[in-house]
N, C-alpha and C positions, 0 to 999 in steps of 0.2 A: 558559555564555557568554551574553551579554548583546551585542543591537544597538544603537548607538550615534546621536546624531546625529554625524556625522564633523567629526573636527575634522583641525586640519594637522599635523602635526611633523615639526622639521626632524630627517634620518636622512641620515646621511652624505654632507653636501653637496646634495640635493634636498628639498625638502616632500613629503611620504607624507603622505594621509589616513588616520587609524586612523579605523575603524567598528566595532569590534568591542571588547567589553571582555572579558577572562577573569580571574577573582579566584576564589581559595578558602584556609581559615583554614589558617595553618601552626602555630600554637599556640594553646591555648585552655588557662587555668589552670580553669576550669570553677566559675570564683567571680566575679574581678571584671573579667578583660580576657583579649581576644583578638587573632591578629595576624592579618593576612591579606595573601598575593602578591596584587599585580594586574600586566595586562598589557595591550596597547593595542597591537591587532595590524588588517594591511589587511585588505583582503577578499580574498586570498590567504592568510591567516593568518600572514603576514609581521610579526616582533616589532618595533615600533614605539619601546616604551617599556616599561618597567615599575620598577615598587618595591614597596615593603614600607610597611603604615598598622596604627595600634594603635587599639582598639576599645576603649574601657574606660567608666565612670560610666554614666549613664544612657542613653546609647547601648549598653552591653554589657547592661543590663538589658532596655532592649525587645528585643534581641537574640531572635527564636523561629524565624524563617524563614532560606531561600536567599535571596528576593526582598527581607526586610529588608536583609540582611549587601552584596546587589549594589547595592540602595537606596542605602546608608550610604554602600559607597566609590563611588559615581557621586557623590554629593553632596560626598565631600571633594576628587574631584578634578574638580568643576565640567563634571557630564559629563551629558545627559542620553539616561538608555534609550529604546530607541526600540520594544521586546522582544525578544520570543527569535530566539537565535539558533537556524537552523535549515539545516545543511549543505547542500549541493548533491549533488543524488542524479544521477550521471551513471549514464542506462542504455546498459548494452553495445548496441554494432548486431550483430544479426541477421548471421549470415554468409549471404553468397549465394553457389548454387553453381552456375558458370555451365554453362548448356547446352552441349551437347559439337558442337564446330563439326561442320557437314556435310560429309562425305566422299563418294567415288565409290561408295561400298559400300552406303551407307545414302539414296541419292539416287533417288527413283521418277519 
């Protein structure tokens, strides 16, 4: 997945900005064309948008990379990367174990 500059789209009655692109090839005849899903999700990973683009002629030719193929469809769908995407790493808290309240027994 690919960072985006965010753009708007209308999703069910309100604007959502997608920032996020996700694409990868669902067929490849491994001669002269390819197809590829994309998808256009928030930064909740909420599905925005997507469809289906074919890759064929001299665009399937220079075809060698990942960053080509996300290149390609940011370009046909007028989108520009902005890099990687890179999850959000939530670390667990620490459990804390509280002191054990004071009693008569344990009071000097």
């Amino acid at each position: 997945m690919k960072n985006i500059q965010p753009i708007s789209i209308w999703d069910n009655g309100t604007n959502q900005e997608a920032c996020i692109l996700n694409a990868y090839c669902i067929n490849d005849n491994l001669s002269t064309s390819a197809s590829f899903y994309y998808s256009l999700l928030s930064d909740s990973l909420q599905q925005l948008a997507q469809g289906n683009l074919s890759m064929s002629g001299e665009d399937y030719d220079a075809w060698q990379t990942n960053d080509y193929a996300y290149d390609w469809v940011a370009t046909q769908l007028n989108l520009t990367i902005t890099g990687d995407y890179v999850p959000l790493v939530v670390e667990p808290i620490a459990e804390v174990t509280p002191e054990p309240e004071p009693t008569d027994n344990n009071l000097e």
